[in-house]
Every structure is written in C-alpha cells, then in structure tokens.
C-alpha positions as CSV (number, residue, x, y, z in Angstrom):
1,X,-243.0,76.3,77.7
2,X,-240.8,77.4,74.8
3,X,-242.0,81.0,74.0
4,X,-238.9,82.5,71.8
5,X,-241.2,85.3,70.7
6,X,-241.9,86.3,74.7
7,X,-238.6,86.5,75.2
8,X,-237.8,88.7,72.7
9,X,-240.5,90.9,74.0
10,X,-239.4,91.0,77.4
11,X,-235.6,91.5,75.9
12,X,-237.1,94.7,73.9
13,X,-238.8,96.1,77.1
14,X,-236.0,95.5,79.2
15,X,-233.8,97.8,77.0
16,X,-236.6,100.6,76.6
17,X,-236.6,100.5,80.6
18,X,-233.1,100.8,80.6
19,X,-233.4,103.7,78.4
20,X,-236.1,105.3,80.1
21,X,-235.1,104.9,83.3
22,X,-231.1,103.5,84.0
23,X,-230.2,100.3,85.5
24,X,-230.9,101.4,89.1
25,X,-234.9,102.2,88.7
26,X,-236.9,99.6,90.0
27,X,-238.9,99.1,86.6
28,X,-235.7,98.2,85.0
29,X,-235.0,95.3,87.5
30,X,-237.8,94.1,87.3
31,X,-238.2,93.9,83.3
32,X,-234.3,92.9,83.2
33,X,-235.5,90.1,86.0
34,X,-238.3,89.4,83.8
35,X,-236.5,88.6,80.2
36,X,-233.7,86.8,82.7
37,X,-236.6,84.8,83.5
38,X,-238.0,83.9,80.4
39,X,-234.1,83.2,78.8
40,X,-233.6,80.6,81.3
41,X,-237.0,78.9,80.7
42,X,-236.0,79.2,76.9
43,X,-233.0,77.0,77.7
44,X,-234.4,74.4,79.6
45,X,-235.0,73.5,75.6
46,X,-231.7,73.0,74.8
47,X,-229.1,75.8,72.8
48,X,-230.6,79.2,71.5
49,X,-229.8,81.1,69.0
50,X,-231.8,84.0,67.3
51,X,-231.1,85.2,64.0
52,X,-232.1,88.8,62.9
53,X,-233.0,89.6,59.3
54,X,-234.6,92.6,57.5
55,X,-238.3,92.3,58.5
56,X,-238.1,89.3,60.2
57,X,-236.3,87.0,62.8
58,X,-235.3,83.6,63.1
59,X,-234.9,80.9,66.1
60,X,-232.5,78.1,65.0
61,X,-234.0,78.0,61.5
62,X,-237.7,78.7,61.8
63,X,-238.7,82.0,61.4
64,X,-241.2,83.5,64.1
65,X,-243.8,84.6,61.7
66,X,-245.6,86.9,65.2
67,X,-242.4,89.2,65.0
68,X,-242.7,90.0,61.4
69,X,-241.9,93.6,61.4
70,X,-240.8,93.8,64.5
71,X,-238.8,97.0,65.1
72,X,-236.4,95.7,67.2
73,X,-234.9,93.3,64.6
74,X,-233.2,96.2,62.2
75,X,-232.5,98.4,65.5
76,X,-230.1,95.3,66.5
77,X,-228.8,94.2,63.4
78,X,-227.9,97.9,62.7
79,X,-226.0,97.8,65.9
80,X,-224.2,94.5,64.8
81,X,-226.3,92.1,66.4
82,X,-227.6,89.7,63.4
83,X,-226.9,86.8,65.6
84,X,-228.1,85.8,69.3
85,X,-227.0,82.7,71.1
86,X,-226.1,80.7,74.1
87,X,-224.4,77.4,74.4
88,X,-224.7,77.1,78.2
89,X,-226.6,78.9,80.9
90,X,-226.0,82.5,81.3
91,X,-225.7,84.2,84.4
92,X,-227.3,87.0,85.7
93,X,-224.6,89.0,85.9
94,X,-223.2,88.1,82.3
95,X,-227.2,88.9,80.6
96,X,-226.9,92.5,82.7
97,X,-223.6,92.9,81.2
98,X,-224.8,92.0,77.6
99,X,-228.2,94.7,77.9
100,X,-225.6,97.2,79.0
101,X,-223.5,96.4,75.7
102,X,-226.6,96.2,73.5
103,X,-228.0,99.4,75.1
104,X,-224.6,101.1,74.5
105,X,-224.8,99.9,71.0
106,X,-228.2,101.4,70.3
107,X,-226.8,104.6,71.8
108,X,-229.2,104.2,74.5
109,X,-227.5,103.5,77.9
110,X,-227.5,106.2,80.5
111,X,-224.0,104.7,81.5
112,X,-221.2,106.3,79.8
113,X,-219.6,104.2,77.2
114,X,-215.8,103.9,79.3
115,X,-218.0,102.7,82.4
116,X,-219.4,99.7,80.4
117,X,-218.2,96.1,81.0
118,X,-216.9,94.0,78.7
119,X,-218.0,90.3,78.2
120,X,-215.4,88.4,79.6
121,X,-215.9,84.5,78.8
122,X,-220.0,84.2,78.7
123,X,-222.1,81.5,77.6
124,X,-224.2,84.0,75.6
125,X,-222.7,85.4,72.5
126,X,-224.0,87.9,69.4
127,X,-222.1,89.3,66.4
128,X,-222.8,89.5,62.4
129,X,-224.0,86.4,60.8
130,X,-220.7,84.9,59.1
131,X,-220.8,82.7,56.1
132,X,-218.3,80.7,57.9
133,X,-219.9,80.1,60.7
134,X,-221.9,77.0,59.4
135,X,-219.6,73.8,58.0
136,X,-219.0,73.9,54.4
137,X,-219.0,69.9,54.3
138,X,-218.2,66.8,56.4
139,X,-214.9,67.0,56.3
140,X,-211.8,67.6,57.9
141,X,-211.9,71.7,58.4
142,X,-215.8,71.7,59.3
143,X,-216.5,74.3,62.4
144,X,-219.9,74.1,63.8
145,X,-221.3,77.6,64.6
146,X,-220.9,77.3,68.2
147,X,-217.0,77.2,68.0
148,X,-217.2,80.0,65.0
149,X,-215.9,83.5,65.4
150,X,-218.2,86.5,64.9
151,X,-216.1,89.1,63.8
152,X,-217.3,92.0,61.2
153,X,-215.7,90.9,57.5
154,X,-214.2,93.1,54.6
155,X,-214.4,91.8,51.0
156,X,-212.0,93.3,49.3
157,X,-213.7,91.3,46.2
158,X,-212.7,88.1,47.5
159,X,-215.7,85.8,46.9
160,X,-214.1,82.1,47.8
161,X,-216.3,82.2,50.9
162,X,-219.5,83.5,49.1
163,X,-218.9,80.8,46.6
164,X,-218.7,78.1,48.7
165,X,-221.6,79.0,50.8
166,X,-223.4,78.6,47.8
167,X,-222.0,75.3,46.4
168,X,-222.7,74.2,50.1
169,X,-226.3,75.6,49.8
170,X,-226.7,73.4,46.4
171,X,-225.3,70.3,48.3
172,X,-227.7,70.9,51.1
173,X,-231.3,71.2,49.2
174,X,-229.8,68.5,46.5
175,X,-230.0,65.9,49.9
176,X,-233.5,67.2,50.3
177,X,-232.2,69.7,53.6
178,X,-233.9,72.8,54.6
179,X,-233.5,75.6,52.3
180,X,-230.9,78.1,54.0
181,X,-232.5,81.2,54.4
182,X,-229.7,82.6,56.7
183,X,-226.8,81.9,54.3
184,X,-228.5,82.9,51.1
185,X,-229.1,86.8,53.4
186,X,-225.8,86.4,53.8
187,X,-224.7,86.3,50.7
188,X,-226.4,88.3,49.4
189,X,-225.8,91.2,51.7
190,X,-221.9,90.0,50.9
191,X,-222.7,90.7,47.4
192,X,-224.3,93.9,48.1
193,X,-221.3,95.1,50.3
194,X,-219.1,94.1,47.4
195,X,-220.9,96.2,45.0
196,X,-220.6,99.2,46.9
197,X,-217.6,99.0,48.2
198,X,-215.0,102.4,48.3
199,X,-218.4,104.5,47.8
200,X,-218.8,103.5,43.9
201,X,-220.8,100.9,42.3
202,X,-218.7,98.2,41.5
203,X,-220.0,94.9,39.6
204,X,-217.7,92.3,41.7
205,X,-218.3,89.3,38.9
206,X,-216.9,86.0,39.8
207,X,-215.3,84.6,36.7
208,X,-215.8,80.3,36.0
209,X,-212.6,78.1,36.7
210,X,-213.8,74.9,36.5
211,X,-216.8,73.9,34.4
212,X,-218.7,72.6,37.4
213,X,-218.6,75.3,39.2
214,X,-220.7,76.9,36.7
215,X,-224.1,77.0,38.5
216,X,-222.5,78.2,41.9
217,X,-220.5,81.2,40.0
218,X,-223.0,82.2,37.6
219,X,-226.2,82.2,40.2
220,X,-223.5,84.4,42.1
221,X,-223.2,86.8,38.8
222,X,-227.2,86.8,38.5
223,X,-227.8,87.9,41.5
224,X,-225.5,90.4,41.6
225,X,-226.6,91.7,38.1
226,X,-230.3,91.6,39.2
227,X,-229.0,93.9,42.0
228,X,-227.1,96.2,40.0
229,X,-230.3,96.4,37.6
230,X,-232.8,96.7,40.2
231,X,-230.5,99.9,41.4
232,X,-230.5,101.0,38.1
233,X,-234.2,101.3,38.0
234,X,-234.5,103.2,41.4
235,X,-236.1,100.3,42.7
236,X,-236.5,100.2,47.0
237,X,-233.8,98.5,49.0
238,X,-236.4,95.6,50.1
239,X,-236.9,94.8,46.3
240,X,-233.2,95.4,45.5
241,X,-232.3,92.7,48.1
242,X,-235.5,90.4,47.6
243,X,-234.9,90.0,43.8
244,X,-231.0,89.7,44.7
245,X,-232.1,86.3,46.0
246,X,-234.7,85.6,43.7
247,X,-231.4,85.8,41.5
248,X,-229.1,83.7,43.5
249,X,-231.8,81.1,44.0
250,X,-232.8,80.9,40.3
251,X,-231.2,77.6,38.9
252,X,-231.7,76.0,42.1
253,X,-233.9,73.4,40.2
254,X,-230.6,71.8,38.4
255,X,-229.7,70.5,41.8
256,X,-232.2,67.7,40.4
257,X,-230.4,67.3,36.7
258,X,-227.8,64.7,36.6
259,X,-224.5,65.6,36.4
260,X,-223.9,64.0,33.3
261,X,-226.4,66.2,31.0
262,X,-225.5,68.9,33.1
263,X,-222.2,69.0,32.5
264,X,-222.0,67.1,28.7
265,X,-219.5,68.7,26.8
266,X,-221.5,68.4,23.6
267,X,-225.2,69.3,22.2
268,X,-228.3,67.7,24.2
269,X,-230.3,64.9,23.0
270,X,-233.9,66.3,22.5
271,X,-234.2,64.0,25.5
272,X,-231.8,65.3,27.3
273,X,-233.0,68.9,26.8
274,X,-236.4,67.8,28.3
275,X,-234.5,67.0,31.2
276,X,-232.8,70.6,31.5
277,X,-236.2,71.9,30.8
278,X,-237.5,70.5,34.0
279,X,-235.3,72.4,35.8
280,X,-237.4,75.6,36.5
281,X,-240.5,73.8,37.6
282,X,-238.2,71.5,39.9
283,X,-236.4,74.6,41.5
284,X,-240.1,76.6,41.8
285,X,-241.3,73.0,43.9
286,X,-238.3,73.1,46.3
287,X,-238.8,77.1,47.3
288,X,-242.3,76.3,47.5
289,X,-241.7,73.4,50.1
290,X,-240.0,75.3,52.5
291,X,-240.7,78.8,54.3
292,X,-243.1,81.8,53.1
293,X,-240.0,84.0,52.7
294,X,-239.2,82.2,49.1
295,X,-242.6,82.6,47.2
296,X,-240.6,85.2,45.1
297,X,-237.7,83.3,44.8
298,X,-240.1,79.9,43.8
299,X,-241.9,82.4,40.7
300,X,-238.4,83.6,39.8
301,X,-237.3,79.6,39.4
302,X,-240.3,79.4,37.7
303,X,-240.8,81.7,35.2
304,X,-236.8,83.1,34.3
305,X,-237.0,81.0,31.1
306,X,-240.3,82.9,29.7
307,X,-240.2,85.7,26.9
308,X,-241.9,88.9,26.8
309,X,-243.8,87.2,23.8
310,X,-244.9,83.7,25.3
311,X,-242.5,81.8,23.9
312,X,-239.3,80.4,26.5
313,X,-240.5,77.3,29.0
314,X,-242.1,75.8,30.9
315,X,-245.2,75.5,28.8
316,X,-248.1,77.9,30.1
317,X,-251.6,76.5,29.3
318,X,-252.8,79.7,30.2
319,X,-251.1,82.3,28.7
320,X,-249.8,85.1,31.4
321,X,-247.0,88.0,32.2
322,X,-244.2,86.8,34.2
323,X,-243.7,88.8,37.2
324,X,-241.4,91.8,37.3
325,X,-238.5,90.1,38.8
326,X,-238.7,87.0,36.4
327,X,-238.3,89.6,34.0
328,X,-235.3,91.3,35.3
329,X,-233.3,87.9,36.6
330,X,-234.0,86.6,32.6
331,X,-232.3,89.6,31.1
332,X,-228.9,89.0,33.6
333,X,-229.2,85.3,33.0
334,X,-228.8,85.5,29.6
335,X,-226.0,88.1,29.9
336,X,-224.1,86.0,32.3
337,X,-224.6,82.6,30.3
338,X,-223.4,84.3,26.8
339,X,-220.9,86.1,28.9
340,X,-219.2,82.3,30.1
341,X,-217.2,80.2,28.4
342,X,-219.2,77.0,27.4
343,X,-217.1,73.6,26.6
344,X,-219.5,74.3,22.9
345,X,-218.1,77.7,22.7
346,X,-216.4,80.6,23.6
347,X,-217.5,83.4,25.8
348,X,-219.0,86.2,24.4
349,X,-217.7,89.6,24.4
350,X,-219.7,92.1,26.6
351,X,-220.6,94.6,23.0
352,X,-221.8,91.1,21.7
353,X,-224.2,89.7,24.4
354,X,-225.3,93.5,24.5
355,X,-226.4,93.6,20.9
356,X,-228.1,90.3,21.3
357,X,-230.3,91.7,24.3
358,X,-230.7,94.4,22.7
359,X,-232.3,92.9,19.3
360,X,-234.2,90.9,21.4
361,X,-236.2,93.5,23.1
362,X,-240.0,93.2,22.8
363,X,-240.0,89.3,22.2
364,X,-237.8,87.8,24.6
365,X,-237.1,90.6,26.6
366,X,-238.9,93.4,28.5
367,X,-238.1,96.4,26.5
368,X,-237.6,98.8,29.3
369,X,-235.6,96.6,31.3
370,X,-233.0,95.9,28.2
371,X,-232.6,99.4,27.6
372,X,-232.0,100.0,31.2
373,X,-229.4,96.8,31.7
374,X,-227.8,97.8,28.4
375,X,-227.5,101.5,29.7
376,X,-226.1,100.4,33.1
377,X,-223.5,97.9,31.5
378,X,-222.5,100.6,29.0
379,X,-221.9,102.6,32.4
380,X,-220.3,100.6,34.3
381,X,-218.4,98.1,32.0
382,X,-215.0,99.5,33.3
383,X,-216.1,99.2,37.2
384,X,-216.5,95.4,36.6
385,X,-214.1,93.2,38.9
386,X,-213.0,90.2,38.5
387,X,-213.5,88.8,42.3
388,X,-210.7,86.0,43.1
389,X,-211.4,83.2,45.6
C-alpha cells in the first residue's frame, strides 16, 4: 500500500529517536528500520518525491491534506530541505547517511558535525525547491527535475527565471494542466527574498519589454506590491505570503482571452470588452478546480475588479464587500497597469498614478489601504529596482 503520509511519520520519529537517544540505542534502529521499511514499500509505486511548504506538504503534486500543520514540514524546510526525492532504490546505508545529515541540519545529532558522512552518489536526493528544476517548455534546453541541481540561489534582482516560471505557469493552466502550486511558492518566496534583500526593503519591479509579456511581468509587479503593502500594514507573514499569490495569480483568467483582443493595439469593441470582462470569473473557475490551497487566490481573481462603492465588474446580484485581499491586490493593480506603457498610451509617472489612487479613495478604493500604499510608495519610491532578466 502507498501510505506517503506513514512514512513521513515514521521519518519524523526516526529523527526524534536519533535525537533522544544516538544512532546506537536500540529504539533508534528500530524506528530507522521502520521508516527504511515503509520508503521501500513507498517505491514499489514508482519515483517519490515530497515537497515541503509552509503549513503543508506535497507528494508529486497532491498535497497530503492529514499532514496539514505538521511540524516537521517548516523544521525541514528551515534546514534546507523543501524537496525530498528518489529516483532509484535507496540503500540502507545511503537513508542512515541522509538521517544523519538531516539530524545534523536540525542541530539534532549526537554525532559531531566533522564525524558526519557525506552523500556520495545516492538515489535519494533533497535541497531547496528550484524554479528550474521543472522544464520551462518542450524544447530543446528542457531538464526534467530528476536531472536538475538543487543548489541554494541568490537574486541579485535578476527575475528572468521568476519570469519565465510564470509565463510557463500561464502556458500550463491555458492547456487545461494542474495548477502549479509548487512554482507559484516558489516564486513567490523569490520575490519575497528579492524584496528584502541586503537587510532593506527593496521593491524589485520587473519593467515590460515586450507587449506580450505584459501579463507575466505585471502579475509579477502585483504580487510583489501586494507584499510590500501587506508589510506595510503589519500584516502576519502567512497573510503577507498568502495574498503575495493571491497577487501573482490574479489575471490568471486571461489565459482564456484570445490573443488578439488581448494584445489589440487600439480601443475594444464593446464586444470585445465583454470578452476582457470575463476574465475575472474565468480565472476564479480555474483556482476553484484545482486544490483547497487557492480558494483565496480564486476570490482574489474574482473580485480585484470591484470598487469600494459597488461599481467595477463582474456584476454582483447581491450587493457585497470584497474580501480584504481583493481590496489590497486592486489598489497595486491599478498602480502597476497606469504605471506600464500601453500601445494607447504612455506610462504614467509614479506622482501621477499616486494622485489618481488617491482621489479615488472611498469609491473605488479602500480608503485605509490608499493611504497606506500611497504612504509606502512615497517611502520607498527611491528603493524601487528595476530587476533585469
């Protein structure tokens, strides 16, 4: 049977008999013996690989919704283990090695840290989630993640890779494919690095090159801006990094637009704007068809067009507040937007879009959340980077 959860267990207790009791106690052979055990009947189902997110874990790309909160999850990816896997079967001797290195890690091992083994060539591997280590397209240059390095990154606010994780994410859900929860976390904890990066806050804003890339950069600059504003308004680091995504995940709906209104040069038909106008409704449907972890996201698709006073779309036949994080992603959308060049017009200067959220405060916008994006922009307008590919 295919228990991933059971071996996780068994993985945890193994390490807390390791750090109760050292390798040599009998309790820790047998609970080392134990999660051996229950690894190699997790194999006999093919390639593993566990994937370890704030408040939750992942096999392959289903999250196990029994190990919600499990504590072990942050313990490991603290320690640099955001990614489990095996492409073969592991020996004994190479899954003893890798508790000693994980134990070491978590500062738990009663061996001293020059007495511990190293890996060697091993079937089992573990590292930080990398956005390249999932293919960017079909093409020449693809590396599937079992041939991908796991190496710790710096950004040095270069966002090519961020950038194209996301245009591959867009290319992915428009062929109706699972929505990629593990590269959207990983982009946005890039982001997040970025931002704080040198020990300052730093807005790392990816500037447009090419008119089509204007979804990928600005959902980019949204959810970095949503960040920075949820900061700003002291909010908790789970809601800074849940609403981060509920900001890079906002326009996912105009994966469903054609390209031709998406990208027309000119004014929209009225038709045409109909079609752009289904966009919010089709983004909320495709977070709500995939895992629990997007319901935010999906009311964030949803509801980033409404205003403060009812107006904005879709239509509500029941008038309603839009959540709190629809309200914060509307106010950086419409930053970012005026803030881009448009083929109808030129970009807006950052005193400019300021002025207009700030007139609009108490009909389209939240008025606490203007003041406290205009205040944080008006602080940190010369800390803004222009992040290069």
């Amino acid at each position: 049977m295919i228990d991933p959860g059971g071996f996780l267990t068994s993985l945890s207790q193994a390490l807390s008999a390791l750090a109760l009791y050292g390798p040599e106690h009998p309790a820790a052979r047998r609970a080392i013996e134990s999660a051996y055990n229950r690894l190699q009947l997790l194999q006999s189902g093919g390639r593993t690989q566990f994937t370890f997110l704030e408040g939750e874990v992942l096999f392959g790309d289903e999250v196990l919704h029994e190990l919600e909160g499990w504590e072990w999850g942050p313990r490991l990816a603290a320690a640099g283990i955001e990614r489990l896997e095996t492409s073969g079967e592991v020996e004994p001797d190479h899954f003893e090695r890798f508790l000693e290195i994980v134990a070491a890690r978590l500062g738990v091992a009663h061996t001293g840290t020059a007495e511990i083994r190293q890996m060697g060539a091993s079937s089992i591997r573990f590292g930080l989630v990398e956005l390249h280590d999932r293919p960017r397209a079909s093409g020449a240059g693809s590396v599937p993640a079992s041939d991908a390095p796991m190496p710790i990154a710096t950004m040095a606010y270069s966002l090519g890779i961020e950038r194209q994780a996301v245009e591959w994410m867009h290319r992915e859900i428009g062929t109706g494919a699972a929505l990629p929860l593990v590269e959207a976390d990983a982009v946005i904890r890039s982001l997040s690095l970025a931002m704080h990066a040198e020990q300052a806050m730093v807005l790392p804003l990816v500037q447009l090159k090419e008119f089509d890339q204007y979804t990928t950069s600005h959902s980019m600059n949204v959810a970095v801006l949503t960040m920075a504003l949820s900061e700003q308004l002291e909010l908790g680091a789970g809601a800074v990094r849940a609403f981060g995504t509920a900001g890079l995940m906002h326009d996912l709906g105009k994966v469903k637009i054609p390209r031709d209104i998406l990208e027309k040069p000119g004014p929209l038909t009225p038709a045409e704007r109909a079609v752009v106008q289904e966009h919010p409704a089709e983004g909320a449907r495709i977070l709500l068809s995939g895992a629990d972890n997007f319901d935010l996201a999906a009311s964030v698709a949803y509801e980033h067009h409404l205003m403060i006073d009812g107006g904005g779309y879709p239509c509500r036949h029941y008038p309603r507040g839009a959540h709190y994080a629809s309200r914060l992603v509307h106010v950086c959308d419409v930053y970012d937007a005026l803030r881009t060049r448009r083929p109808y017009r030129d970009a807006w200067e950052s005193d400019r879009a300021l002025a207009y959220i700030e007139s609009r405060a108490g009909s389209e916008f939240d008025p606490s959340i203007a003041r406290a994006f205009i205040t944080m922009m008006q602080r940190w307008d010369q800390r803004v980077v222009a992040a290069a590919d």
